[in-house]
N, C-alpha and C positions, 0 to 999 in steps of 0.2 A: 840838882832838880828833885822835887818833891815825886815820892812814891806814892804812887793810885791802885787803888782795892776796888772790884766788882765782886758783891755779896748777892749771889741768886739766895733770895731768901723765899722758902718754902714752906707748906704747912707739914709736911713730911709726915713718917707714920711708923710708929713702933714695931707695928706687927706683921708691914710687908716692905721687907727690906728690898726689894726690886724698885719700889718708888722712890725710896732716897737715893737708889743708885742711878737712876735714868737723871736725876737732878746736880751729882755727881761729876757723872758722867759730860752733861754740858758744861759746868761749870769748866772741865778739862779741855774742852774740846774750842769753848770762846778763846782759850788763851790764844789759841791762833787762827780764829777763825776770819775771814777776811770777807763779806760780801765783793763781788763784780763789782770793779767798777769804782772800790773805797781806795783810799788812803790807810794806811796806820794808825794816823792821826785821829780817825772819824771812825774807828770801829774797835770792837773791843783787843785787838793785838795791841792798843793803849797803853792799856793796863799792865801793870805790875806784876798782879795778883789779883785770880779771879777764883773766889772760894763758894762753895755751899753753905746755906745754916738751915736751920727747921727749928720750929717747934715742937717737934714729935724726932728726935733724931740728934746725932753728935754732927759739927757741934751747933752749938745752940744759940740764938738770937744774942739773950745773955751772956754768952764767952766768944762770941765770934772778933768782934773788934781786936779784944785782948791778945788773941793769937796771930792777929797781921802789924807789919809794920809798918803799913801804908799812913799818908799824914792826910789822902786826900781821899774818902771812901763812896762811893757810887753804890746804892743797893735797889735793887730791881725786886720790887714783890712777883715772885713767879705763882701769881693767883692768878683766878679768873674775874677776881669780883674786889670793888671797896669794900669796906663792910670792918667789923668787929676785928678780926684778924690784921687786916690790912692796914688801918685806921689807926688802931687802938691799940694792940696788942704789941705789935711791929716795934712801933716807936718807945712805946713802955717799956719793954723790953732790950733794945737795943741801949737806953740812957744806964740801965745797970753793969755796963760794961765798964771797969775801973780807967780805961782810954777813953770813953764817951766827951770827954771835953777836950779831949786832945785833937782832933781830926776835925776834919772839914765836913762835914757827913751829907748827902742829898739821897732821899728815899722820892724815886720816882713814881709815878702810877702805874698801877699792875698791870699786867701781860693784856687781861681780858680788855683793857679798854684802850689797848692802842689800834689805831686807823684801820690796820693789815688785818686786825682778827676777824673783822665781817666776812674778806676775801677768803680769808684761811677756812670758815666756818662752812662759806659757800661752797670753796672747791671739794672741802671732806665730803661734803654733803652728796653731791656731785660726782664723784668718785664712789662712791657707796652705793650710788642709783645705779652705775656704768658696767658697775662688778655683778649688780644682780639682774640686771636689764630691767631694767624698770624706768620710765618716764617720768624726767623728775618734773615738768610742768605740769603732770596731771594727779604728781601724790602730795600727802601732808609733810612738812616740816616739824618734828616736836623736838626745840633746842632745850635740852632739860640742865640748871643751875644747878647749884645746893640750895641757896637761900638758909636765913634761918630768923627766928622772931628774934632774936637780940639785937639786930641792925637793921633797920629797914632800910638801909643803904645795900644789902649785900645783894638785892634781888636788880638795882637798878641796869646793872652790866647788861643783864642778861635782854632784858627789855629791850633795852637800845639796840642790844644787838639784834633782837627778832624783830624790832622796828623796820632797822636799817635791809635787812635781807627780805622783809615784803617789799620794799621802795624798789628793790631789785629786778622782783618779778619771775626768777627763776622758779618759784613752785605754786601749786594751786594755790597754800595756804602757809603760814608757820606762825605755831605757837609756842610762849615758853611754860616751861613745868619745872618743879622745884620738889627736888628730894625734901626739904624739912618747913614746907609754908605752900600756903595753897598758891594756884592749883597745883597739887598734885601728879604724882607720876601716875596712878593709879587712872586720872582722869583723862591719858590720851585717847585709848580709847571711844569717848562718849564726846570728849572735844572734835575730833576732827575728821572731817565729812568725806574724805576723798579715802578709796579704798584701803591704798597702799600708805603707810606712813614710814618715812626715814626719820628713824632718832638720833638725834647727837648730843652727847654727852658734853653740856660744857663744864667739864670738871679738867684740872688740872692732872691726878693724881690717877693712874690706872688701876686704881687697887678695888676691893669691892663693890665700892656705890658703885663703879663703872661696869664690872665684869658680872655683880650677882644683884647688886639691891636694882637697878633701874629694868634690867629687863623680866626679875621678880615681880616685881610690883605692878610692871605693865601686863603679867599674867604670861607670862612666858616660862616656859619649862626648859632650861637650857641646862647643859652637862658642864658642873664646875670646869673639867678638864679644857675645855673648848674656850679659847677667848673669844672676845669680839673681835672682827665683825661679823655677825651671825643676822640667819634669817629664820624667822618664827610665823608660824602660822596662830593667831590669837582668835578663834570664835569665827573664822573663814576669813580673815582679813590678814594681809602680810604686812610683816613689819619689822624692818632693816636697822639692826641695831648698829651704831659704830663704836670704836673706842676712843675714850677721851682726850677730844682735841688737844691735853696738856704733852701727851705721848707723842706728839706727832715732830717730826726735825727741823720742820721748816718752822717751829715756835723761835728756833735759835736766832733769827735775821730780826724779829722782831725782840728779843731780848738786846741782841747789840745794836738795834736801833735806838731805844730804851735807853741802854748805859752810853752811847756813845754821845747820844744829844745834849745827857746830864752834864756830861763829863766837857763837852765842848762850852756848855752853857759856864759852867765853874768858871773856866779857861778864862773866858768871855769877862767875867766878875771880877776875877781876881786882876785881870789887867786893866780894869778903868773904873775900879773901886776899891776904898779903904774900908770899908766897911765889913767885919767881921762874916762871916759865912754863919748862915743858918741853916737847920731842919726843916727840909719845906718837901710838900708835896706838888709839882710840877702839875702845871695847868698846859691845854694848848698855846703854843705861841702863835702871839697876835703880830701881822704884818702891819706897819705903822703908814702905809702908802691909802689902806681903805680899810682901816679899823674898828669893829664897831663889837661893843656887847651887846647881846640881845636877852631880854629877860622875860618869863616865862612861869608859869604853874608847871608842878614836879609831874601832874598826872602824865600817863600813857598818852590821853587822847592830846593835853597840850604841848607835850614833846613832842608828837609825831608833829604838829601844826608849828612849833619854834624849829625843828629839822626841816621842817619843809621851806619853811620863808629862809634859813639859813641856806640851802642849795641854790635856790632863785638868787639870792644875793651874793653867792660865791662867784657864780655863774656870770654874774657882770665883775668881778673881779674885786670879790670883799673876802676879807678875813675875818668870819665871825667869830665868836665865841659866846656860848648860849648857857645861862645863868638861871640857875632854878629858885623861885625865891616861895616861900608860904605867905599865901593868905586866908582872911579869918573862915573863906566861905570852903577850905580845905581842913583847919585845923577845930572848926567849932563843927562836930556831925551829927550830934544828938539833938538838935535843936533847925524848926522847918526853916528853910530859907528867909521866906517871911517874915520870919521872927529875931533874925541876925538885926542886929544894929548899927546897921549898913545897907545903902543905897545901891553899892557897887561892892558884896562880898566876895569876891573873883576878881576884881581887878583894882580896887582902893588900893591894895598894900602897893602892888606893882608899880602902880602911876604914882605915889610916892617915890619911892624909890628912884624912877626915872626922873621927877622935877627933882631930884637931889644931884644927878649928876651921874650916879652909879651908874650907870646904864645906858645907852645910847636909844635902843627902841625896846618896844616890848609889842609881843604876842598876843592877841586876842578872839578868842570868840564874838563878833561881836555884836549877838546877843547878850551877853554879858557886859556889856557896860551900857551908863545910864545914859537917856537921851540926851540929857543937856553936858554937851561938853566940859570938862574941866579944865578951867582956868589955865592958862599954861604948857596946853597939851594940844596936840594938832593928829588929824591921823592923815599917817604920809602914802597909804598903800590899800585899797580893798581889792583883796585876790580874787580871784574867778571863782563863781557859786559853787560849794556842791552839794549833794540831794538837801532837797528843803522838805522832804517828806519826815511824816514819824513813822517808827514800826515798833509793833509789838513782839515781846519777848515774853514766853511763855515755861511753865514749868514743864506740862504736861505737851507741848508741841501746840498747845490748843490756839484759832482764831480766835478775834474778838467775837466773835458770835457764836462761838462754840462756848465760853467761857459759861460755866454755870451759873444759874444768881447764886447772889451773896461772893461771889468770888472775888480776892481782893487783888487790883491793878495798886501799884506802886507808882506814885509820882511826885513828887513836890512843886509844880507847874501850876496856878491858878488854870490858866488857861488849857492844859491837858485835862485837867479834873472838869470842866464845865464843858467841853467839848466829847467826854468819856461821857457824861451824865445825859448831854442830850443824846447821845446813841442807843446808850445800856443806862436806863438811870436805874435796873436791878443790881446794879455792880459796886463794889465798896470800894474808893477811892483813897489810899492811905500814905501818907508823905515816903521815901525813902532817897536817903543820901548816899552821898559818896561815889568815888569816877563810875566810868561807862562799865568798865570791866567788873567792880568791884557790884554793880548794882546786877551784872548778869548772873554773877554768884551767889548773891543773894535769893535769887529768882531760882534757879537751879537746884540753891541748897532750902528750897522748899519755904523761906520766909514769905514770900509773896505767889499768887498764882498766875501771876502775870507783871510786865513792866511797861509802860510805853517809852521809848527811849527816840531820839534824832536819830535817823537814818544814814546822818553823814556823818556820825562819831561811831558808830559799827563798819560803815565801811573803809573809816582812814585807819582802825583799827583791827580791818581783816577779820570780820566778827559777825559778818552777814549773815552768815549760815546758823546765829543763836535765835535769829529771827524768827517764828511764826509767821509772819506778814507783815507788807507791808501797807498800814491804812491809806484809806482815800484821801487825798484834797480836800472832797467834798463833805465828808465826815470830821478830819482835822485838817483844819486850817493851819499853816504854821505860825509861829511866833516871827513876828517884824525880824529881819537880818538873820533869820536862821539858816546856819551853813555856809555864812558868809567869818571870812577871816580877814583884821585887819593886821597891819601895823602901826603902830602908834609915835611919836615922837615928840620933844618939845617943839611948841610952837616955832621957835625964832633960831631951833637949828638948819638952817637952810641947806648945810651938805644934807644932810638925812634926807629931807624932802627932799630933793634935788635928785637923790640915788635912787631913791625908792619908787619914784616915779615911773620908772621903766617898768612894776611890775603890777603898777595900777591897774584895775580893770575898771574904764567906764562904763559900762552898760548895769555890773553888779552894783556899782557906786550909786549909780541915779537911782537901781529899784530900792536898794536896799534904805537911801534919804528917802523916797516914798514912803515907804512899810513905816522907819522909825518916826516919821511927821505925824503920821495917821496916829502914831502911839501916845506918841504926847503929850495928849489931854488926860489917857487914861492910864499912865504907866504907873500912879498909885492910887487907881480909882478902888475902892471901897462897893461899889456895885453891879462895874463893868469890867470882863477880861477881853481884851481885844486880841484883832490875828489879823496875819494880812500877806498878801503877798504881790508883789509886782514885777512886772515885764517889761523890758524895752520891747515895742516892735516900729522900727524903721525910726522914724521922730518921734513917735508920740511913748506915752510910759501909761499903762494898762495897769490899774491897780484894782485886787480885789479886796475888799475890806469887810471884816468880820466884827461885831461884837455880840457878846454872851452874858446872861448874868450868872455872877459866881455858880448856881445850881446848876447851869444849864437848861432852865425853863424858860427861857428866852434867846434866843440865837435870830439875829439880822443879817444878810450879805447887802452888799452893794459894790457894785463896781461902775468903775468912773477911768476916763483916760483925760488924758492932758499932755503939754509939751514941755514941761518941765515936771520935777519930783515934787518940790511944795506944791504947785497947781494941783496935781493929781490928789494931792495928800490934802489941799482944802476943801477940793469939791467933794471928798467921800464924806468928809466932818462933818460939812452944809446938807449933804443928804441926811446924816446921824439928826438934827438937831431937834428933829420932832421925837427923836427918843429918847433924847438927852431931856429935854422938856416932861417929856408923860413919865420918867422915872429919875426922879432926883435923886443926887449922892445924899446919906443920910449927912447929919453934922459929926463932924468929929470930935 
């Protein structure tokens, strides 16, 4: 029988030999380590040989193979994060081993992004609150990464995981912060509203970043001698450092969960395939009984919305798997929406991609796609509304009616900008891009004096508190279907439709075919920016309907009910048409 290698491979560190030893040290400790409740077979007492390697440290990624004799090798990235390391380096490195073609070799994905690390992060968390009496429902979470500008993959882990522990609810709030890429460690303080803040280090490594750089930088005066966990008083506010989650024992169940799935998966391969073994980095395995990929924009605000329709559809008993895909209206930033060469730059790429097959559904805002449906495309799901209000994001804390003239609001919105103009038309209206988060920063770091942003991508982002205010109704109208999220599918997949139907909401469905009916005269009008918003009440649907000209020196309301959404959505047009008459589109 063929001998098996477990490689905890590590970023390791030259100059604090305590960290390569705690690394060591498990590598020692898997050879017989046995979860409740396992077999042999299914945990790493599997194995052969279960070794260490680092990058910083003996031995080394590049000589590790060389000195086992295993034919069949399992390697566990013991990171917290994808990224340059992980990705890159790993694999690079591990091919210059004179064995590199002689073994079987599977490089799984790293510690940080297996299932258990959200629990693991929670419980530390929690435990850290317990020890210093402190309520952890009513303080801040700040889960601080490394990150670094060479990968924009490395910051992802981190996200998801502070994603997934808001969905939880266990704290007022949590945000992530990154030793080497904004935001910074420096900015928890200013980030987070609740007195008391718990940090946790999601570093791997207990060596400096953990014990001197994160609670340096947070303004903490701590005695080298003293590890974490410590508690600091910063400018009157307390704030509970831990030490990094990579330190902790119970990371071991998820390391041989890790090697042992790899390892059962090989098993798996090698008995009902001829086909040579390759280097692969291990995705979620997909159940084949209600299997679906779902595809999705990479941002924060559209992950939390493809994580959420993913829980709904586990929940009836699916096995998703959510697929991050770029589009033009995320990778072209220096140029206004407007001026993209595309109809649908947020959702074109994706709806390809889906009529290709890749992909079973895909995720959307669905504001973001264009009125007239695409050919081949059906949507199987409109989820239940949330806030259809805007609010302002401020530098200075300031209202919109605090804001001084000439002060400039940020938005790329025809419709926000005409709607800004008839309130403040003293006000400078100037396009800015890029996600919800990325635009608060912006704002923060002094490019703009304000932002108006949707009120339901700060709050699915835990981001309420960057607000200033939240405007009126009756000041901004919102945009047709805002706050509303679908799901998408090919037309003529009936399982999909079929599944998804359970998490349909009709009542959002009907207003939100109002709102976009109303829009669809004007959705490339050239002199009208329209808004709208509509209600079920009992049978009838209640729509309020706006239109503005691009300056904002013309603003119209009307509201109209009716018993269906096109009804509602024709009689607000027929009340338009004497303004549609007295101001023609120019020619184009």
């Amino acid at each position: 029988m063929r001998r098996t290698a477990l490689i905890l491979a590590a970023h390791g560190s030259r100059h604090e030999p305590t960290v390569n030893a705690l690394v060591c040290e498990w590598a020692a400790l898997l050879c017989s380590f046995r979860p409740a409740g396992t077999q042999a077979t299914t945990c790493c007492a599997a194995f052969d040989e279960v070794v260490a390697a680092f990058h910083q440290g003996t031995p080394t990624f590049a000589q590790v193979l060389d000195d086992l004799s295993a034919e069949r090798v399992v390697v566990v990235p013991v990171m917290s994060s994808e990224g340059y390391y992980c990705n890159e380096f790993l694999p690079a490195e591990l091919a210059k081993n004179r064995r590199y073609a002689e073994v079987e070799l599977t490089i799984t994905k790293p510690v940080g992004l297996h299932p258990d690390m959200v629990g693991l992060v929670e419980t530390r968390a929690l435990e850290l609150a317990d020890e210093f009496a402190v309520r952890a429902g009513t303080s801040s979470l700040a889960v601080v990464g490394h990150g670094t500008k060479r990968n924009p993959q490395s910051r992802v882990a981190t996200e998801r995981l502070v994603d997934a522990l808001r969905l939880r609810g266990q704290f007022a709030e949590v945000h992530a912060f990154f030793l080497d890429e904004p935001p910074g460690v420096e900015e928890i303080r200013l980030r987070m509203s609740c007195r008391e803040i718990l940090v946790v280090p999601f570093l791997i490594s207990g060596g400096p970043h953990a014990t001197r750089d994160i609670p340096v930088r947070f303004g903490a005066a701590v005695d080298p001698e003293q590890g974490p966990p410590f508690a600091v008083d910063v400018m009157g506010r307390p704030i509970l450092c831990d030490t990094a989650i990579g330190t902790d024992a119970r990371m071991l169940k998820i390391i041989s969960s890790l090697a042992s799935e790899a390892l059962s998966t090989e098993l798996h391969d090698a008995n009902h395939s001829c086909a040579p073994p390759k280097l692969t980095t291990r995705s979620i395995p997909r159940r084949d009984h209600v299997a679906m990929v779902l595809g999705t924009r990479g941002s924060r605000l559209a992950r939390w919305q493809a994580q959420h329709v993913a829980r709904l559809l586990h929940g009836l008993g699916a096995a998703v798997e959510i697929l991050e895909l770029s589009t033009l209206g995320d990778r072209v930033l220096d140029r206004a929406i407007r001026d993209l060469p595309s109809d649908a730059p947020f959702t074109g790429d994706i709806e390809e991609v889906l009529l290709s097959g890749e992909i079973d559904l895909a995720v959307h805002s669905l504001k973001d796609l264009p009125v007239a449906k695409t050919p081949g495309l059906a949507i199987a799901a409109v989820l239940p509304r949330g806030s259809v209000t805007e609010s302002l994001v401020s530098h200075d804390g300031l209202t919109l009616s605090q804001l001084q003239p000439g002060a400039t609001v940020g938005t790329s919105s025809p419709r926000r900008v005409a709607q800004l103009l008839a309130v403040r038309p003293d006000l400078v209206a100037l396009p800015i891009r890029g996600a919800v988060d990325d635009r608060v920063r912006q704002v923060r770091g002094g490019a703009f004096d304000a932002a108006i942003l949707a009120t339901a991508g700060l709050e699915r982002l835990s981001m309420l508190d960057a607000a200033a205010e939240e405007l009126s109704l009756d000041a901004f109208l919102p945009a047709p279907a805002q706050g509303a999220m679908v799901v998408q599918c090919r037309s003529d997949d009936t399982r999909m439709i079929d599944f998804c139907r359970a998490v349909d909401d009709s009542a959002t469905r009907s207003a939100v075919t109002a709102e976009l009916e109303f829009l669809r005269p004007f959705e490339h009008s050239e002199t009208f920016v329209a808004a709208a918003l509509a209600k079920c009440e009992g049978a009838r649907i209640t729509l309020r309907a706006r239109l503005l000209s691009l300056d904002g020196r013309f603003r119209r309301d009307v509201v109209v009910s009716g018993v269906h959404p096109i009804e509602a959505a024709q009689a607000a047009l027929a009340r338009f048409d004497e303004i549609i008459e007295t101001h023609p589109e120019p020619q184009r």
